[in-house]
SERO-4910 file (N, C-alpha, C, O; in steps of 0.05 Angstrom, whole numbers):
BEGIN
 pado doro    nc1    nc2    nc3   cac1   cac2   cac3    cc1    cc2    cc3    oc1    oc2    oc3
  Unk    A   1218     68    917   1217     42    930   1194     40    949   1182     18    950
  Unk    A   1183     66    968   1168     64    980   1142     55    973   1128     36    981
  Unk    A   1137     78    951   1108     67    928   1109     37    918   1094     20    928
  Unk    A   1122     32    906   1127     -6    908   1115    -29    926   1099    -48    924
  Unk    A   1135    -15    947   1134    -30    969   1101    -31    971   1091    -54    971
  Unk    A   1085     -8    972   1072     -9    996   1044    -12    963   1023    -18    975
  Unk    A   1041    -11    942   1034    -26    918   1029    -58    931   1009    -70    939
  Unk    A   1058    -64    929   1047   -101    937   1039   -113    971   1032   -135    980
  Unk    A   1045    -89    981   1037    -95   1011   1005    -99   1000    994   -121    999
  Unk    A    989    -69    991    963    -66    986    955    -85    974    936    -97    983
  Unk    A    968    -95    950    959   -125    934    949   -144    954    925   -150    956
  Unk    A    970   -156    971    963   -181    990    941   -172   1004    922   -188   1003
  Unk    A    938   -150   1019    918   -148   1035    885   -141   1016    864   -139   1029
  Unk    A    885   -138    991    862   -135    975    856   -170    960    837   -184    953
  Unk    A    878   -171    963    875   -203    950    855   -226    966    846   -247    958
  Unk    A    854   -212    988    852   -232   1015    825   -220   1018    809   -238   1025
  Unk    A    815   -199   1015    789   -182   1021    767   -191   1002    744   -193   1012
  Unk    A    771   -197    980    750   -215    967    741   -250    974    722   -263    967
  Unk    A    767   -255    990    751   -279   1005    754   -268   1029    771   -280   1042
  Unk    A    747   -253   1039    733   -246   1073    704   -238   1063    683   -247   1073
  Unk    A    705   -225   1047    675   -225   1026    651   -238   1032    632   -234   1047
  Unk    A    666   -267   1004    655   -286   1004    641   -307   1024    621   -322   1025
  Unk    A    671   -297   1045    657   -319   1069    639   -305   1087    620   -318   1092
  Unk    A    638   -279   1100    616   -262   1108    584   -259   1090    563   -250   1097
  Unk    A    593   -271   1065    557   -270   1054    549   -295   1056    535   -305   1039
  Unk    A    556   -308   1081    547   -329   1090    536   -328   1113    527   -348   1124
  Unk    A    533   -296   1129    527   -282   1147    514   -265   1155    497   -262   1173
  Unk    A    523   -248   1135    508   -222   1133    507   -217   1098    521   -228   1081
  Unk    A    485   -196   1096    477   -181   1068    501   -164   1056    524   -163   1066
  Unk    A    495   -154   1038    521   -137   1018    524   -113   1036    547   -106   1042
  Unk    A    505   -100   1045    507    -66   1059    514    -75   1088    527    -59   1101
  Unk    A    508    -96   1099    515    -96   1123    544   -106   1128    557   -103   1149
  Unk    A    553   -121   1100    587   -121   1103    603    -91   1099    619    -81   1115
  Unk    A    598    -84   1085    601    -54   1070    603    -34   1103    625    -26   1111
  Unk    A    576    -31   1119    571    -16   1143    597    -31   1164    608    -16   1180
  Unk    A    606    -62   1165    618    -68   1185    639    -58   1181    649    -44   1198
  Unk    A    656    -64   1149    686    -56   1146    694    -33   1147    717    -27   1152
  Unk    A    670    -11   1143    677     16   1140    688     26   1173    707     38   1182
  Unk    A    657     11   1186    668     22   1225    691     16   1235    703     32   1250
  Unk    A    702    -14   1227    725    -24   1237    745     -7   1226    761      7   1239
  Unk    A    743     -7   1209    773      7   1184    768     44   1197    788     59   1198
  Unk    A    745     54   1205    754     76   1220    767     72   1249    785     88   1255
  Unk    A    761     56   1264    760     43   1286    792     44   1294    803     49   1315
  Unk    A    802     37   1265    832     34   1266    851     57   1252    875     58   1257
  Unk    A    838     76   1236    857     91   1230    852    118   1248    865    138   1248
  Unk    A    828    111   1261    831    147   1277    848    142   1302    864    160   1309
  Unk    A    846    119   1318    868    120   1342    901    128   1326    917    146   1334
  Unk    A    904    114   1309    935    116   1284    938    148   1283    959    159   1289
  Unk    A    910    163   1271    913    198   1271    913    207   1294    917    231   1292
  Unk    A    911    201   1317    915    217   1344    941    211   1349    955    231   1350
  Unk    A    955    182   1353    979    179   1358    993    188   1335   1014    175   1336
  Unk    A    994    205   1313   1008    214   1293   1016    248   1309   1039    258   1308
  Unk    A    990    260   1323    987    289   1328    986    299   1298    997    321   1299
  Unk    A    981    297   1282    978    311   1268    959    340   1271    942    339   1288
  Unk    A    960    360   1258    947    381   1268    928    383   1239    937    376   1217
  Unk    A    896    396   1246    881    395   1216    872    422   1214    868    433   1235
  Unk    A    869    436   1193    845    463   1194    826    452   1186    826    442   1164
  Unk    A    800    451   1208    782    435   1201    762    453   1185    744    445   1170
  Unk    A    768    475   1189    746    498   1165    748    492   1140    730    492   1123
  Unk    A    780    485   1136    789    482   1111    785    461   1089    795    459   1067
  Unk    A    765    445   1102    772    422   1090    744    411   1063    720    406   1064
  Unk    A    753    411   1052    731    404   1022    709    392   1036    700    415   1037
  Unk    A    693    380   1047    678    371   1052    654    342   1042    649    319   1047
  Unk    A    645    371   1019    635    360   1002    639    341    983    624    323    975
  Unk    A    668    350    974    684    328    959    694    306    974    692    285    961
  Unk    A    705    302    999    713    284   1014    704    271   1012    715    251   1000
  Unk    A    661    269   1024    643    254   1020    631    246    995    610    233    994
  Unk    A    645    256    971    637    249    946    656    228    940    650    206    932
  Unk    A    682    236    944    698    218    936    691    179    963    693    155    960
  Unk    A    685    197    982    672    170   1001    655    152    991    657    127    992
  Unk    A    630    168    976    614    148    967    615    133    950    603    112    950
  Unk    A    634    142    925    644    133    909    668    109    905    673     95    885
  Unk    A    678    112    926    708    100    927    704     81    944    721     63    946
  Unk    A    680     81    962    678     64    984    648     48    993    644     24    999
  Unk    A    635     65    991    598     56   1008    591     48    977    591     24    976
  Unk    A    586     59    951    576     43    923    588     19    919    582     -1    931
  Unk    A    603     21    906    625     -4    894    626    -28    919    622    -52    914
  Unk    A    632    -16    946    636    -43    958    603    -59    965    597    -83    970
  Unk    A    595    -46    963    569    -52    961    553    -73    937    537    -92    939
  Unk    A    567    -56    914    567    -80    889    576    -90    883    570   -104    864
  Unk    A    608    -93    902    636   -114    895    613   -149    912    608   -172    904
  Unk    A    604   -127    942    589   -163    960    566   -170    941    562   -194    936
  Unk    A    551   -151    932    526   -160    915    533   -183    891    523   -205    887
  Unk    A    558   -168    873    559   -190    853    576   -218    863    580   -237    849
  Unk    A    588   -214    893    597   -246    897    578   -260    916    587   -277    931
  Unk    A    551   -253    915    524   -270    911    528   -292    875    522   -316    876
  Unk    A    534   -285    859    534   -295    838    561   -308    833    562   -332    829
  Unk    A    582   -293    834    604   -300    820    623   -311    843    615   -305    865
  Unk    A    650   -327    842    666   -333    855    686   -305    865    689   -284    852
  Unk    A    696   -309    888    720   -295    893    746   -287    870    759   -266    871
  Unk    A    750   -302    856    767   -304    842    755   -286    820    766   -265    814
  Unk    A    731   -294    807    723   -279    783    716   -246    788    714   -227    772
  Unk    A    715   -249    817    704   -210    817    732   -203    823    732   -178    825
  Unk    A    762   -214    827    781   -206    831    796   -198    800    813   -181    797
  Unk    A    785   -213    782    795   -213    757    775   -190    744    785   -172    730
  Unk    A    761   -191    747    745   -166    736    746   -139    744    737   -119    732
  Unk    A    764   -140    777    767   -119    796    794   -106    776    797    -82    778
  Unk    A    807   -118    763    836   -118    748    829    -90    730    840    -68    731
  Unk    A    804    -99    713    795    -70    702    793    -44    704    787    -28    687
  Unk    A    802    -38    741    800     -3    741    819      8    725    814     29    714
  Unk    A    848     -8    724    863     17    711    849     29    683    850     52    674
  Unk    A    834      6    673    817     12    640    806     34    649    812     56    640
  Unk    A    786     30    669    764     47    668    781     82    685    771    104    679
  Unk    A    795     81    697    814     95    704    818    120    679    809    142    681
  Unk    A    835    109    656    842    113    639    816    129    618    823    146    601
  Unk    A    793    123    620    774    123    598    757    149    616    740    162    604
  Unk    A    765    152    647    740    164    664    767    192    660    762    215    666
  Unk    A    786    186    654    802    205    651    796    229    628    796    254    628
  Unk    A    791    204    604    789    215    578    760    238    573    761    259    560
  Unk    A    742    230    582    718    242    590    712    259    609    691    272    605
  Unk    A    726    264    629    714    272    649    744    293    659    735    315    664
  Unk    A    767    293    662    797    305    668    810    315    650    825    333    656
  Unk    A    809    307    623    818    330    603    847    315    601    868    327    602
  Unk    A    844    281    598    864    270    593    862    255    566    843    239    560
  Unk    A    887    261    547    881    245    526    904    219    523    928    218    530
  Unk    A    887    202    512    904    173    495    912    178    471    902    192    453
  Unk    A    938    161    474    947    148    450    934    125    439    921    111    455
  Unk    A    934    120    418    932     99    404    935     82    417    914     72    426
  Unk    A    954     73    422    966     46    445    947     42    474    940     21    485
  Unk    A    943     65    478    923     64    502    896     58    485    882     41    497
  Unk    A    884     68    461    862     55    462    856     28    448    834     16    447
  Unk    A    880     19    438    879    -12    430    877    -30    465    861    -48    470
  Unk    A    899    -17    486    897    -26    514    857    -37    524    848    -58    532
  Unk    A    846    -14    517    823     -9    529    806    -32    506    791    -49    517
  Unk    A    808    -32    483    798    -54    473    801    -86    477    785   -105    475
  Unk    A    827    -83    482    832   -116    486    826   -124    515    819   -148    520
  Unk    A    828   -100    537    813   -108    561    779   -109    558    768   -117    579
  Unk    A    763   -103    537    742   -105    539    732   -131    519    709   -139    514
  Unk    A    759   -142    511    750   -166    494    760   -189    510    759   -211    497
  Unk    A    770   -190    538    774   -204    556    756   -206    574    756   -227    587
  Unk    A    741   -190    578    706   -177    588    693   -196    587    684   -210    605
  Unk    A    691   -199    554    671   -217    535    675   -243    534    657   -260    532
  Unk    A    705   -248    536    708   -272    547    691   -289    572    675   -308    574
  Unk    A    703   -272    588    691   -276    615    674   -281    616    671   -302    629
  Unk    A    647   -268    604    629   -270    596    616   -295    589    592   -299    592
  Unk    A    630   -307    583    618   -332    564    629   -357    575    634   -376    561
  Unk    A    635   -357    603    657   -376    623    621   -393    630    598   -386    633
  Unk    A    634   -415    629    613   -440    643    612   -446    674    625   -463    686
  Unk    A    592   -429    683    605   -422    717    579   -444    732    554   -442    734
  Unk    A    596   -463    741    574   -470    748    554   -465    775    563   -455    795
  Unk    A    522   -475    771    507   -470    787    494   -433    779    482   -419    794
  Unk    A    501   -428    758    497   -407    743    483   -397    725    500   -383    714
  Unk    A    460   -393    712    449   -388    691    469   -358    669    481   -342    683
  Unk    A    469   -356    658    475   -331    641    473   -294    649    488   -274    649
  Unk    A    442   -303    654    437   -283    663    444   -268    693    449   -244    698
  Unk    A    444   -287    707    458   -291    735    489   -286    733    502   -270    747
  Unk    A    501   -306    710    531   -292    702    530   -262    700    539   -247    718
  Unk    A    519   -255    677    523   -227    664    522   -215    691    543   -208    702
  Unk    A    496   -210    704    490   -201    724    514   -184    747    519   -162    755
  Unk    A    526   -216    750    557   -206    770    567   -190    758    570   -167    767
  Unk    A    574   -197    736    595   -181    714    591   -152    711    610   -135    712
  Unk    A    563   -146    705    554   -112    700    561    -98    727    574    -77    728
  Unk    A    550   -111    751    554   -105    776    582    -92    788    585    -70    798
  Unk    A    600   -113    784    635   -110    788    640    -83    765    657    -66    766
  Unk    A    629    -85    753    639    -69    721    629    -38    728    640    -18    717
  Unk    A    610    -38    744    600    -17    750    609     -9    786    608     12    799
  Unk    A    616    -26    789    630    -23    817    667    -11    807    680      4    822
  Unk    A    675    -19    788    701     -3    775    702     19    760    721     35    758
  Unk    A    678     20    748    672     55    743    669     72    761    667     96    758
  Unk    A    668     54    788    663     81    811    692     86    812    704    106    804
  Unk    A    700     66    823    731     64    828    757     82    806    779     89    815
  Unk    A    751     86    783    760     98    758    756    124    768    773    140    777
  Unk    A    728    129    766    726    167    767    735    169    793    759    175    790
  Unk    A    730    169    825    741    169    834    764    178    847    764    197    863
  Unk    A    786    161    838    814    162    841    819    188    822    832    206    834
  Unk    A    812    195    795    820    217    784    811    243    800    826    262    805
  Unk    A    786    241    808    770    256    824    788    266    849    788    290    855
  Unk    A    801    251    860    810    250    895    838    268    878    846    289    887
  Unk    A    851    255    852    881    257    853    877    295    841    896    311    841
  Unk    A    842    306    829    852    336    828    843    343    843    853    366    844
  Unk    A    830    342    860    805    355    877    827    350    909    832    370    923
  Unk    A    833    331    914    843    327    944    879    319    947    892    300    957
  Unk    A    883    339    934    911    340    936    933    351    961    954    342    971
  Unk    A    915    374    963    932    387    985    911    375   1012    911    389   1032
  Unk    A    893    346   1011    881    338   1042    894    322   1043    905    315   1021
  Unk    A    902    304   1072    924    290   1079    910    260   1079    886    255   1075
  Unk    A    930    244   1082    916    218   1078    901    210   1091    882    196   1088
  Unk    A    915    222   1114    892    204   1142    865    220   1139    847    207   1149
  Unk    A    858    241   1129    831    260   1125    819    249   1111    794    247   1111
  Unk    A    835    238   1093    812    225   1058    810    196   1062    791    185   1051
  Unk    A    830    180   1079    822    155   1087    797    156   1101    779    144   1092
  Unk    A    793    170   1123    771    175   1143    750    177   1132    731    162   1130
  Unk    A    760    206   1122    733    209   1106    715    191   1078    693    199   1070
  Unk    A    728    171   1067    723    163   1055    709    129   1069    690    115   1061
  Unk    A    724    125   1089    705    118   1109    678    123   1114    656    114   1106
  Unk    A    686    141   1129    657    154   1141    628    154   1124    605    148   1131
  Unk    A    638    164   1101    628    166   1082    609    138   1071    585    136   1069
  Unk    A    627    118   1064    621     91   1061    606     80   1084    598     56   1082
  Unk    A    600     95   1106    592     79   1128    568     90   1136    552     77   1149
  Unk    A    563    117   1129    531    125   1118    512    120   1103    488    118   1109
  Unk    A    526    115   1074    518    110   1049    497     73   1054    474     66   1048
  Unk    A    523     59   1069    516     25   1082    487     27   1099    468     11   1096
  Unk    A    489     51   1118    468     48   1134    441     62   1123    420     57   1134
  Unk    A    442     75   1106    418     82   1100    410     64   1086    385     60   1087
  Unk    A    428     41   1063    420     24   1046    409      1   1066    394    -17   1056
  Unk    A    414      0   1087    406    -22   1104    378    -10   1118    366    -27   1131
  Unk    A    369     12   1117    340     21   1130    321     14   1101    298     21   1102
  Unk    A    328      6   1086    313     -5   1054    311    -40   1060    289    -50   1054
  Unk    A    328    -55   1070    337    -79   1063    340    -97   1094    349   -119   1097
  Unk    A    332    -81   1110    318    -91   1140    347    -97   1157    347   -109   1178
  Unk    A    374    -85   1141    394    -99   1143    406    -90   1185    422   -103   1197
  Unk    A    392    -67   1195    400    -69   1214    394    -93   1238    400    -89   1261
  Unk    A    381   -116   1228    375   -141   1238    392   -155   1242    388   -176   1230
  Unk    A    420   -154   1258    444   -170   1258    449   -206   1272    451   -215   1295
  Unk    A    450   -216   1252    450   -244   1268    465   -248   1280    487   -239   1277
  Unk    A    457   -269   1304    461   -273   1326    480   -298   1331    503   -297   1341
  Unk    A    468   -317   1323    487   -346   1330    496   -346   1303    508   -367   1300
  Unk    A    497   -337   1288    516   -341   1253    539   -337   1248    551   -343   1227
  Unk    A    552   -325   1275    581   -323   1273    594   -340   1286    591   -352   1307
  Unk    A    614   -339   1266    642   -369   1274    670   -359   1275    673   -335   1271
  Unk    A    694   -374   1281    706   -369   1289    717   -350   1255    728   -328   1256
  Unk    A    712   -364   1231    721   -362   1200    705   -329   1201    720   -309   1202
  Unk    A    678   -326   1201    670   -301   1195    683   -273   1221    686   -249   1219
  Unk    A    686   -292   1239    695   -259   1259    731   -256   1249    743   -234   1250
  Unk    A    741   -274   1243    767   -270   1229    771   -254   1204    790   -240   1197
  Unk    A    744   -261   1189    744   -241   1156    731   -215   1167    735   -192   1158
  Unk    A    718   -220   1183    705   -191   1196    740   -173   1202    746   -157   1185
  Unk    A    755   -177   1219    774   -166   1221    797   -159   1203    811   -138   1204
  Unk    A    801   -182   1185    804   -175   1162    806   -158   1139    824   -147   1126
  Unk    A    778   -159   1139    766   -138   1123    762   -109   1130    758    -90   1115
  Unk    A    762   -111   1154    754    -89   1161    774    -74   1176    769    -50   1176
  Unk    A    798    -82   1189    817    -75   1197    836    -72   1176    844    -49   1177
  Unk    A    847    -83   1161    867    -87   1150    849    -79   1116    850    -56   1108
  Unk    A    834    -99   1100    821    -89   1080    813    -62   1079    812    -53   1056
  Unk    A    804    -45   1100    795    -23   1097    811     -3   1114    819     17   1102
  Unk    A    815     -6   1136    834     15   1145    867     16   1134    880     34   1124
  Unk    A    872     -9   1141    902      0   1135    903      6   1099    917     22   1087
  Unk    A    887     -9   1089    888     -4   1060    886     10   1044    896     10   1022
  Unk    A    868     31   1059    867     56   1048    880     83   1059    873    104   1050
  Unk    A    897     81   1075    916     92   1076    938     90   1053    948    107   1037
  Unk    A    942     67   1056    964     56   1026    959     68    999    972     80    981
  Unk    A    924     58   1004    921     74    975    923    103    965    931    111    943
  Unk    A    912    120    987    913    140    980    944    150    985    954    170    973
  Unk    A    950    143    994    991    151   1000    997    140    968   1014    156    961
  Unk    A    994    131    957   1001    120    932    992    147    907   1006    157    890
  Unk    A    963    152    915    946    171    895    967    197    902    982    204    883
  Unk    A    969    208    921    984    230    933   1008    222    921   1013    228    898
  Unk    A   1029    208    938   1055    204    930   1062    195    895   1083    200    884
  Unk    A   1049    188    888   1054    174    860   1026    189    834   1028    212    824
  Unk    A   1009    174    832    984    175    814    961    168    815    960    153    835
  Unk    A    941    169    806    921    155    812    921    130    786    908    109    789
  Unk    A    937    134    763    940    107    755    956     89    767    955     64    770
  Unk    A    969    105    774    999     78    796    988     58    814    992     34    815
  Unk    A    969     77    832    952     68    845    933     55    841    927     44    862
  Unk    A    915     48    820    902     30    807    912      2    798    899    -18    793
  Unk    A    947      6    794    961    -16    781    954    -37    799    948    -59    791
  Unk    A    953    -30    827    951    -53    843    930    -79    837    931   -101    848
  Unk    A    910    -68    817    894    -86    814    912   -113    798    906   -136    801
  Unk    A    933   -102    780    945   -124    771    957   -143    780    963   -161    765
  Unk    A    966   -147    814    971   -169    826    952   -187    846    955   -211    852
  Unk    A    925   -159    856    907   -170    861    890   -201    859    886   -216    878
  Unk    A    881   -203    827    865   -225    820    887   -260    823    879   -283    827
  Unk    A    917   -247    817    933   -269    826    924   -285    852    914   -307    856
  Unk    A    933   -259    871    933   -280    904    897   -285    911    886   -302    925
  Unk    A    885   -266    895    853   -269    906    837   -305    893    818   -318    903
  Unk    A    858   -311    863    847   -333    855    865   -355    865    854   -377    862
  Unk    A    888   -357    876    901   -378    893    883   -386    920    871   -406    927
  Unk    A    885   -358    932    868   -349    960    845   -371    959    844   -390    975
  Unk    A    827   -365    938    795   -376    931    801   -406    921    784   -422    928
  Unk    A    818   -413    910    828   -449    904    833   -457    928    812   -465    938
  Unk    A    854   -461    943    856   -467    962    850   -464    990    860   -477   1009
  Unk    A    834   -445    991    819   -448   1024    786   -447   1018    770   -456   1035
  Unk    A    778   -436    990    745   -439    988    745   -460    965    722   -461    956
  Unk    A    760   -474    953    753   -498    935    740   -488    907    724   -500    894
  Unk    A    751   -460    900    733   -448    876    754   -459    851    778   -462    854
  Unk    A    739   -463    829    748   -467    811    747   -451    784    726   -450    771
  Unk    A    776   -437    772    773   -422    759    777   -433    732    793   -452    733
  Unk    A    765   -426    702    761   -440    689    797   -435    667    817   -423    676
  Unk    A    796   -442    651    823   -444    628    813   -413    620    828   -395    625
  Unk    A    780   -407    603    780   -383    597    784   -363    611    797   -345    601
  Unk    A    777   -361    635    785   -342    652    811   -327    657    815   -304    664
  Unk    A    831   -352    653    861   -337    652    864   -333    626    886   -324    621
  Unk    A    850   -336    608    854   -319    584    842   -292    587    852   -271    582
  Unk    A    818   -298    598    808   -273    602    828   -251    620    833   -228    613
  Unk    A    835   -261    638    857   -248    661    887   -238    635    893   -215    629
  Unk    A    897   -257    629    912   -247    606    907   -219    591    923   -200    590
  Unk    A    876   -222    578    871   -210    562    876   -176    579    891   -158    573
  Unk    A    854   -178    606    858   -151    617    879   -133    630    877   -110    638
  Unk    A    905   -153    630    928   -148    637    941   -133    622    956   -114    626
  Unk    A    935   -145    601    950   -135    570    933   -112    561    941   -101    540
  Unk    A    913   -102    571    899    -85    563    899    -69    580    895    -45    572
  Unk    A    905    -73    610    912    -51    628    942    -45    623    945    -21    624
  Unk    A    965    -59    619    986    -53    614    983    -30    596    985     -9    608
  Unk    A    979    -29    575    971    -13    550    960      6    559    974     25    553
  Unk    A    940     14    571    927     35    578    945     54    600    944     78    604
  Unk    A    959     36    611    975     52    635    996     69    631   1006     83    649
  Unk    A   1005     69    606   1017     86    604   1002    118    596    984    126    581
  Unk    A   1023    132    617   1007    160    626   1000    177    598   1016    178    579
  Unk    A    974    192    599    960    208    573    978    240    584    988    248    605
  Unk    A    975    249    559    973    278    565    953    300    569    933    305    556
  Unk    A    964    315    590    934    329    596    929    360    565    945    374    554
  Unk    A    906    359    563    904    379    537    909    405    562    906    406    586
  Unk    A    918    425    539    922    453    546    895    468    540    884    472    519
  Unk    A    888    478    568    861    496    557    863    517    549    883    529    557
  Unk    A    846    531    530    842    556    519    861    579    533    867    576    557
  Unk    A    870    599    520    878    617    540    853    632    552    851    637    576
  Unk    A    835    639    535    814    659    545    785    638    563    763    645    570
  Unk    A    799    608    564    782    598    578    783    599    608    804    593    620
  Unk    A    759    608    624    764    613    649    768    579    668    769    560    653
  Unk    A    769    576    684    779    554    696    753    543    712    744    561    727
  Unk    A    742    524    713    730    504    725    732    487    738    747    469    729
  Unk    A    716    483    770    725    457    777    691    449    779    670    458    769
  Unk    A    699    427    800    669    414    800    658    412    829    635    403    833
***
């Protein structure tokens, strides 16, 4: 019940993070949203780890992987989640966001020594023929290329998100949440600032903030990033890292209500086919693969 619970808690508060997004790139650049949410969202879960007492061996602690799984899970992708809603609506990078469990599933098959069924790879087809849909949506104020553009972007911002989560769920099992939330933080909040010594982004404006952007600022950054990734990774730990991906399936719901009624976006008829389509294709894929049995005389590898 707990995993559930705290599944649709994460939904609402991710639903809501693609329009805190939208309305901050009316403010600031992609890395400099990316650099704000990561500070806040530490801002808030390290006072949470002191009032916990928790005790750490700090010798002990992966390091390297922490900050791999950081850059990946947090400073890339959100980086290309704000870049492609330069192009696309709130709603459409929410529906495209729906795809990690696919890519979840597929970064599994390649990379973790997880295999599909049949059923799972018809899943992965019909979410990629909902893709193509999407694809071909009449967005206006949009050229094609500008479409595709968002689309490859998000698509490649969920391949981070895919490897990832499998990544964290063998590699950081025995690190605690609040360590891999942090660190995955931290991580994300390096990755932002160096992309901003390229992109002039440490130039922070001045009179551009309103009462709407310092609200998505907290937002996003309190709640989208700190509390959220606690959830998530308590989910990866307690449950799976597909379980934990499911969340994307209630996501694009509240993120495309969210975007109708407070930003006036309009989502097209194909699109909820398209949304259909990836539902039905993440459904399908979600059900769990089996892991192959390695060789006996094979020695063991990690990465």
């Amino acid at each position: 019940m707990k995993l559930y619970s705290a599944l649709f808690v994460l939904s609402l508060i991710w639903g809501m993070s693609f329009l805190f997004i939208k309305v901050l790139l009316g403010v600031f650049d992609p890395w400099q949203i990316v650099f704000i949410r990561c500070l806040l969202g530490i801002m808030t879960i390290v006072p949470l780890f002191m009032i916990s007492r928790q005790t750490v061996n700090w010798k002990a602690l992966p390091l390297k992987k922490l900050l791999f799984v950081g850059f990946l899970n947090a400073g890339l992708p959100w980086g290309l989640i704000a870049w492609s809603e330069t192009f696309l609506d709130s709603g459409y990078t929410a529906i495209l966001n729906a795809t990690t469990p696919i890519w979840t599933s597929i970064m599994g098959v390649f990379f973790f020594s997880i295999t599909l069924r049949w059923k799972q790879w018809i899943g992965v087809i019909i979410g990629f023929v909902g893709i193509l849909l999407l694809m071909d949506v009449d967005a206006p104020g949009l050229t094609k290329s500008q479409l595709g553009l968002g689309i490859v972007l998000m698509l490649i911002a969920t391949c981070c998100y895919g490897y990832s989560s499998q990544y964290a769920k063998k590699h950081l099992q025995e690190t605690t949440v609040w360590i891999t939330a942090s660190s995955t933080l931290f991580a994300g909040m390096l990755l932002s600032a160096m992309m901003m010594l390229f992109t002039d982004g440490w130039h922070l404006p001045e009179d551009s903030l309103n009462y709407y952007s310092l609200l998505s600022i907290v937002g996003l950054g309190v709640f989208g990033s700190g509390i959220a990734y606690l959830l998530y990774y308590y989910m990866i730990s307690a449950g799976s890292a597909e379980f934990a991906t499911l969340v994307t399936y209630l996501v694009p719901v509240s993120a495309v209500i969210w975007g109708s009624v407070l930003l006036d976006e309009k989502i097209h008829l194909s699109a909820f086919w398209g949304l259909l389509l990836i539902f039905t294709g993440v459904y399908l894929t979600g059900k769990r693969g089996k892991k192959k049995k390695p060789l006996q005389l094979q020695h063991d590898r990690t990465a």
